[in-house]
C-alpha positions in Angstrom: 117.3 80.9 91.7 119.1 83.8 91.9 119.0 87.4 93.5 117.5 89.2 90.4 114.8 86.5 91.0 113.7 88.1 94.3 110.2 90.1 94.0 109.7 91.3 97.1 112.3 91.4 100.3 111.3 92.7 104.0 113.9 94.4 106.4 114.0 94.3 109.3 110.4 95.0 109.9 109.0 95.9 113.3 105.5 96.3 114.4 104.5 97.0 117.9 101.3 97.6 119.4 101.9 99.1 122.9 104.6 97.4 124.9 103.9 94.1 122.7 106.4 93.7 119.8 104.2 92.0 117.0 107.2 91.8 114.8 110.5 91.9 116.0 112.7 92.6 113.0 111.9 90.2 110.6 113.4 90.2 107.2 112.2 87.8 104.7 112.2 86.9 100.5 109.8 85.9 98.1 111.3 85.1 94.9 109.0 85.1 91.4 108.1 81.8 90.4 107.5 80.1 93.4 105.7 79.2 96.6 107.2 80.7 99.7 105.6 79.7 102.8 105.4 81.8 106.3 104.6 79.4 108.9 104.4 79.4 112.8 102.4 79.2 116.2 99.0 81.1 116.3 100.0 84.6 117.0 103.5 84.6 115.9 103.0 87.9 113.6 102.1 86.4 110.3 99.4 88.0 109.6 100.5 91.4 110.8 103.7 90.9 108.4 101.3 90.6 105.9 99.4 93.7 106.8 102.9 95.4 106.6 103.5 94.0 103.6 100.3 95.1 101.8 100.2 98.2 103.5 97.4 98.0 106.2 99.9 97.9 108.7 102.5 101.1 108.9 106.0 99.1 110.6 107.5 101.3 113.4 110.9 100.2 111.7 112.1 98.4 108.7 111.7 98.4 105.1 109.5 96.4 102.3 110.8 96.7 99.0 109.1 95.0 95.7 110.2 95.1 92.5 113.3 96.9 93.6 111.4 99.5 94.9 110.7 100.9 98.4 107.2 100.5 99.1 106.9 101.0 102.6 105.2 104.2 103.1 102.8 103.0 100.1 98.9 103.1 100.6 97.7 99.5 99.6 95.6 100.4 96.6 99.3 102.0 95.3 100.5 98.6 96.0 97.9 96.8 94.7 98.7 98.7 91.0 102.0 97.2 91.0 101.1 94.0 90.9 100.4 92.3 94.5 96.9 90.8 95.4 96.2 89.1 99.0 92.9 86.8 100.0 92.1 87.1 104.0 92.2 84.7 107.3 88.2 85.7 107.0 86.3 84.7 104.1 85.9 88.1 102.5 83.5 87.8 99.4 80.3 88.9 98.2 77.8 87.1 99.2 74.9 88.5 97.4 76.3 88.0 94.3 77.2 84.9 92.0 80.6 83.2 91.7 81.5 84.8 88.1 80.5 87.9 90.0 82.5 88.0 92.5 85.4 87.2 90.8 84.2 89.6 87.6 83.9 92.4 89.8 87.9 92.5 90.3 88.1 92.8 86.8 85.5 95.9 86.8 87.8 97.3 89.6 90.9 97.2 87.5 90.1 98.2 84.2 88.3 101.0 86.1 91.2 102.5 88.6 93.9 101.5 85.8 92.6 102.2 82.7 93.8 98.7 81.5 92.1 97.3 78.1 91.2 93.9 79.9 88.4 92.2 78.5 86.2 91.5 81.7 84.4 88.7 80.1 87.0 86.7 78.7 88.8 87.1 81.9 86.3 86.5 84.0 86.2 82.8 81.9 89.8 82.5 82.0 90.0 82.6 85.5 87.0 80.1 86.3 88.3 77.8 83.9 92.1 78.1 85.7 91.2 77.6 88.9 88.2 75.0 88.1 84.8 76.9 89.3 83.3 76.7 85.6 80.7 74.4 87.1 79.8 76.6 90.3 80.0 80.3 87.9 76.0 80.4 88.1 76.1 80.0 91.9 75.3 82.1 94.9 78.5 82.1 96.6 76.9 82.4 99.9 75.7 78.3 99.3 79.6 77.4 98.1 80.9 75.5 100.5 83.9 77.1 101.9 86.5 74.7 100.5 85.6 76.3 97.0 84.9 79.6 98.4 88.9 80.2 99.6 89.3 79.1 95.6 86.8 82.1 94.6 88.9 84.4 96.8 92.1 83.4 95.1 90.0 83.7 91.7 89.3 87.1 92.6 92.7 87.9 93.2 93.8 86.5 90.2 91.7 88.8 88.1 93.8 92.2 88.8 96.4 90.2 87.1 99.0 90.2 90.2 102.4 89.6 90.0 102.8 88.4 93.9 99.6 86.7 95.4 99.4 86.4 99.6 97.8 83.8 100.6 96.5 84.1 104.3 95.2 80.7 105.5 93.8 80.1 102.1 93.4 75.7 102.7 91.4 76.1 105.4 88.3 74.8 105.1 89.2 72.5 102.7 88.6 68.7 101.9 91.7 66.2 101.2 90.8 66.3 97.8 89.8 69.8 97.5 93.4 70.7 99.1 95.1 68.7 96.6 93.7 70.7 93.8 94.6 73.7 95.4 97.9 72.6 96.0 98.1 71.8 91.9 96.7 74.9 91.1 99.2 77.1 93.1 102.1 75.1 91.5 100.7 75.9 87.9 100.8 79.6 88.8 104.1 79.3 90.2 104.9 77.7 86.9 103.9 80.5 84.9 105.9 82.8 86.7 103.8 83.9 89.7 105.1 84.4 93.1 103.0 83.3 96.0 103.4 83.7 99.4 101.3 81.7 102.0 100.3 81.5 105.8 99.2 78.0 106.3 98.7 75.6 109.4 98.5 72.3 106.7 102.6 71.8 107.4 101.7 68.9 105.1 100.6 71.3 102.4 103.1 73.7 102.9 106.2 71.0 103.3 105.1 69.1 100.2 104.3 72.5 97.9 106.7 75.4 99.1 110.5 75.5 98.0 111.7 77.8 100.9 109.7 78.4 104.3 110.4 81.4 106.5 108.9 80.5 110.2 107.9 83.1 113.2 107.8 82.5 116.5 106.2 85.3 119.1 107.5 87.8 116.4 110.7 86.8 115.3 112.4 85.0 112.5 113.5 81.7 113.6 114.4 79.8 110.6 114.4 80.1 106.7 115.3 77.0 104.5 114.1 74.6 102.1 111.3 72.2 103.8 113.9 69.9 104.6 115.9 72.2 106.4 113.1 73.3 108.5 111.3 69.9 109.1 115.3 69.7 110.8 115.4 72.5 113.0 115.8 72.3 116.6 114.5 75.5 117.2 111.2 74.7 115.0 110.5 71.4 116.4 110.5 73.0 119.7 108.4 76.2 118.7 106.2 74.5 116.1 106.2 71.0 114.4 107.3 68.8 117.2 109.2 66.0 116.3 106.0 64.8 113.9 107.2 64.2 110.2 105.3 66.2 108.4 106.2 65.4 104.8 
């Protein structure tokens, strides 16, 4: 991988909320093509990077670029044109509609705001297919089980075509064997050429799936490495993963 492969880069990035310092200048890469993971104890500021990144959250100082461009005083539907897509610690679907609805309303969205020539229906069947919820399409997704309802978010998000998908806690919920496929899937779209960027607790998951790991503790950046590297670090085994092996 080299430096033209990076997608999107943060700098220095603070966020503070009164005299607590969410994120404490924390710079980080996600390159295209492969699955980054951001890791760390609960409340370490992962989900508020997030936020920063997607633009919910306006830093009080740093920078996100993507694509080469600075993005950081971007509202998140801006940001959502150029290609990223995010699913949510909170199951956020509809749940009065069916599966293939929830994920064919994305599509509705897109061609809508974009004016992109995307045919919703072949899409929508594309996508099912891809992420293997052919068999639940005709479903209420308020009677999926969550396992396969995190796989209906990341459907959804597939379906505005993203060139970066942020995954927040996307396993949870999820069976052995259900995380297994969802762990297959996310390589095949790093395979084609999508980069994806998850917060995860399943260090098994993210050690045995993720090529480089960036890990916060109470806001800062402690380590970024290869899952090796990290699995090795004093200052991670103290803040996070013990002395377990993970792997």
């Amino acid at each position: 991988m080299s430096a033209s492969d990076i997608l999107l880069e943060t700098h220095e990035v603070v966020v503070r909320f009164g005299g607590n310092t969410a994120v404490d200048r924390v710079g980080i890469d996600v390159r295209t093509g492969t699955v980054t993971g951001l890791i760390g104890p609960n409340g370490a500021g992962k989900t508020t990077l997030f936020n920063c990144i997607t633009g919910m959250q306006r830093p009080d100082a740093g920078r996100i670029v993507f694509a080469g461009e600075d993005i950081t005083r971007l509202a998140p539907g801006s940001r959502a044109r150029m290609g990223m897509a995010r699913t949510f610690q909170r199951l956020e679907l509809f749940l009065s509609l069916s599966v293939r609805d929830n994920i064919r309303v994305a599509g509705d969205i897109v061609r809508a705001n974009t004016g992109r020539r995307i045919d919703v229906e072949a899409e929508t069947d594309r996508v099912l297919e891809l992420t293997g919820l052919t068999d639940i399409a005709h479903r209420d997704v308020s009677d999926v089980p969550t396992g396969r309802a995190r796989v209906v978010e990341v459907a959804r998000a597939l379906m505005t075509q993203p060139r970066l998908l942020l995954l927040d806690e996307p396993a949870s919920g999820q069976t052995e064997q259900e995380t297994e496929r969802f762990a297959e899937l996310l390589r095949g779209l790093a395979d084609d050429g999508l980069a994806v960027c998850l917060v995860e607790h399943d260090l098994p998951l993210v050690m045995g799936l993720c090529s480089r790991i960036h890990v916060l503790d109470h806001g800062a950046l402690i380590a970024s490495g290869t899952p090796a590297e990290i699995q090795e670090s004093p200052a991670v085994i103290e803040a996070y993963i013990g002395t377990e092996v993970v792997a």
